[in-house]
N, C-alpha and C positions, 0 to 999 in steps of 0.2 A: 504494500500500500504506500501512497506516496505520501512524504511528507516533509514539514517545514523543514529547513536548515536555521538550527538558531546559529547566531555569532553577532559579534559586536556590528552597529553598527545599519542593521537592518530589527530593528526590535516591530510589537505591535504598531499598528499604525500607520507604519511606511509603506508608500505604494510599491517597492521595490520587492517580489516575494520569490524566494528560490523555494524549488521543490524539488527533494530526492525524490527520481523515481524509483532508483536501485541503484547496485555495485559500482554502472556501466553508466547512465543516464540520470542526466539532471538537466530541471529546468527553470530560467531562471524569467519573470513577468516582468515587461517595459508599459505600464498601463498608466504613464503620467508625463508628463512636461519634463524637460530636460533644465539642470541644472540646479544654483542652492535656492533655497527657501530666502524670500524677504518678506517686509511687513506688508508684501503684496499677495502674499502667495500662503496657504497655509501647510505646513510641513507636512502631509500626506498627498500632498497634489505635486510634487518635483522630485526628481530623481538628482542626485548631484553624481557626479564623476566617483566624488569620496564613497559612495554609498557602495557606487557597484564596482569598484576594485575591492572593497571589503569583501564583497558579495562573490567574488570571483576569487579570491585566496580564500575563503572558507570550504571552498566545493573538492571533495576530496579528489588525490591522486589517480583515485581507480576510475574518473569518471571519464570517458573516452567518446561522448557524444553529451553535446551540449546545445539542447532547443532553448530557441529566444523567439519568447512571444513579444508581438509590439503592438501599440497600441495608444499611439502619441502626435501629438502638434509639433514635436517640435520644441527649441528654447536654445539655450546658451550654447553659441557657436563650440567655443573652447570643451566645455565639459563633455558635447556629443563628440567631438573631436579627439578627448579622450578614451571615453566611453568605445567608441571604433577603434583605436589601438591597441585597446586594453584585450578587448575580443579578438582582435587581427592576433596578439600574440599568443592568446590558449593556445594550449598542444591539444585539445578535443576537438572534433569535427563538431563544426558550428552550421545547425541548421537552424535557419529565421524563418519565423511564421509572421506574417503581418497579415494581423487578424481583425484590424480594421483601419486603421491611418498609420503610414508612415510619411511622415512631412517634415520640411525643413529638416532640420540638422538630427530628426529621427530615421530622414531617408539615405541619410548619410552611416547611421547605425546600423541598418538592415543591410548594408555594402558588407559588413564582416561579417556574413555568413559564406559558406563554403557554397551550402545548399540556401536559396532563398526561395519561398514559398507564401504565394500571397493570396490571402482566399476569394472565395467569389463575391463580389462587392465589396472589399475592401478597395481603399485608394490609395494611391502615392502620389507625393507632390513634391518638387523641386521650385526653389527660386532663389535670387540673389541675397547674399547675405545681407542684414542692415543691423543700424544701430540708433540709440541717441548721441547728440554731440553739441557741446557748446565750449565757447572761447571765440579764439582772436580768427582769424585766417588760415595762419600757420598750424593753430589746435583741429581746426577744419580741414586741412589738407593734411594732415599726420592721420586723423582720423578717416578719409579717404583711402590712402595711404594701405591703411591697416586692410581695408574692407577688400580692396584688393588684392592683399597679400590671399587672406582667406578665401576669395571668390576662386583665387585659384591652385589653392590645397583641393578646393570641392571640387575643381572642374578635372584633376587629376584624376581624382579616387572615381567622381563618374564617369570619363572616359576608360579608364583600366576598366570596372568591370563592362559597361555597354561595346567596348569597342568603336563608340562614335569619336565623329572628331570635338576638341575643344570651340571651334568656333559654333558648329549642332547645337552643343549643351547649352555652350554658352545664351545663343537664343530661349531654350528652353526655360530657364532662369532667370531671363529678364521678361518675359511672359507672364511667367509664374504658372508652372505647366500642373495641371493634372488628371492623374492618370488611370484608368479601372486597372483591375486585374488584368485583362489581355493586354493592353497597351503597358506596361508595365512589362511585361514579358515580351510583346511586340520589341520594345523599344531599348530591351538586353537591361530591365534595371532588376525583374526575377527572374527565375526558372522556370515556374511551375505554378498551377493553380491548386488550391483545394476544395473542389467542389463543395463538400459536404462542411464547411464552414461556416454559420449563421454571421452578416455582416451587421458590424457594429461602429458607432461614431464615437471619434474621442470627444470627450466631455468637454474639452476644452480648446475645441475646432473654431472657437471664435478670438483666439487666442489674439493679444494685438500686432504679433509679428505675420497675422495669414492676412493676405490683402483680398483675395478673393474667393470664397469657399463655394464648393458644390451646389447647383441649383436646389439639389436634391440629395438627400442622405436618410438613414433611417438610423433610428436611435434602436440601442440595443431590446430593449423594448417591441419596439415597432418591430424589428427585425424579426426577434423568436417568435411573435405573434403571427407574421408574415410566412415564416417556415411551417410551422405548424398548422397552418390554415390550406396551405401548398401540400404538406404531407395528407389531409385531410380528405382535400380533392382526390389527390392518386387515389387512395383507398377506396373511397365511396366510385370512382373511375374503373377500377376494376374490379371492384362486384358486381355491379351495374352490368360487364362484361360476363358474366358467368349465369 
C-alpha cells in the first residue's frame, strides 16, 4: 500500500506530497505554484525549490522509477529552474504525468522527465519570462538584461527536448502558446497521452503571471462529473445493444 514519506521539511499541510509506492517506485505531487511563500501566498498553495530537494534526498536509494504528477501555473523562474535540475540529476527514471496544467516555468518542470505523459485534457503553456521592476534606466535595463538571460536558458531546455529551432519557440512564447494534449505531443513538448485521465484545472490558473487562459477548462469537479456521466452513457449504450 502506498504511503507518505515523512522527512523534514514536507510536514502536514504542504502541497508538496511524496508517496512510497514500494522498494522500486515513488511518487512525488506538483499540485501548486512554484516557489517560496509570501504574505501573498498562503504556505500550502507554493512549492519552493527548498521543499522538493528535501523531498528528493529523502526518497530512498532502492527507488529506480520516479512519477511526477503536475498540476501547476507556474511561478518563480529561478526555483522551477531549480526544481528541473534537481530532477535532471536523479539517477531514477523520471516519468511526468501532467494531469492537468503544466504552464510557465511548470512546463519547464515537466522537461525533466525521461518519459512525459500528458492526459487527455490536460494543457500546456509556454510564454516569455516576466517580472516586476522599478528604479533609474540602468535598474531597467539590468533588469531586461536578466529577462533575457533566462528567456534563453528556457529556449535551450525547449529546443533540446522538441527539436524545434530557437527562433519557432521563440514565437511561441511571445504568443503565449497553449496547448491540449495532442499539440503538446504534436509539437515534441510530450510523448504520450493518457487516455483514461479525468482532466483537471489548477486552482490557481488565474495566477497574475498567465496573460491569457483557456476559453474553456473544466474544474476538477466538473471534470469527474463529466466522466462519469460519459461512462454512464457507454453502459446504458450497450445494453440498449443486447
Amino acid at each position: 500500500m502506498s504511503k507518505l514519506l515523512a522527512f523534514k521539511g514536507c510536514q502536514a499541510g504542504s502541497p508538496l506530497k511524496v508517496l512510497n509506492k514500494s522498494a522500486t517506485e515513488a511518487e512525488i505531487v506538483i499540485y501548486a505554484a512554484i516557489g517560496q511563500a509570501s504574505w501573498l501566498d498562503s504556505a500550502d498553495s507554493m512549492i519552493s525549490a527548498k521543499q522538493f530537494s528535501d523531498a528528493l534526498k529523502a526518497i530512498p536509494d532502492t527507488v529506480n522509477t520516479l512519477n511526477v504528477r503536475i498540476n501547476s501555473p507556474g511561478g518563480d523562474v529561478f526555483d522551477g529552474i531549480a526544481i528541473y535540475n534537481r530532477l535532471k540529476q536523479h539517477k531514477a527514471k523520471k516519468v511526468v504525468h501532467i494531469d492537468g496544467l503544466a504552464a510557465s516555468i511548470a512546463s519547464i518542470i515537466a522537461l525533466a522527465g525521461d518519459e512525459i505523459i500528458i492526459g487527455d485534457g490536460a494543457l500546456y503553456m509556454i510564454h516569455l519570462p516576466w517580472t516586476y521592476a522599478m528604479g533609474s534606466r540602468t535598474d531597467l535595463e539590468n533588469t531586461i538584461n536578466r529577462l533575457m538571460d533566462v528567456e534563453e536558458q528556457m529556449l535551450g531546455i525547449y529546443a533540446k527536448k522538441t527539436k524545434m529551432s530557437k527562433s519557432e519557440i521563440r514565437m511561441m512564447l511571445e504568443k503565449e502558446t497553449w496547448m491540449s494534449a495532442s499539440e503538446a505531443i504534436d509539437n515534441g513538448f510530450a510523448d504520450s497521452t493518457a487516455e483514461d485521465t479525468v482532466a483537471i484545472a489548477a486552482s490557481a490558473i488565474n495566477s497574475s503571471w498567465i496573460a491569457k487562459k483557456p476559453g474553456k477548462y473544466f474544474s476538477q469537479e466538473e471534470a469527474t462529473k463529466a466522466k462519469v456521466q460519459d461512462l454512464k452513457e457507454r453502459v446504458r449504450s450497450r445494453l440498449d445493444r443486447k
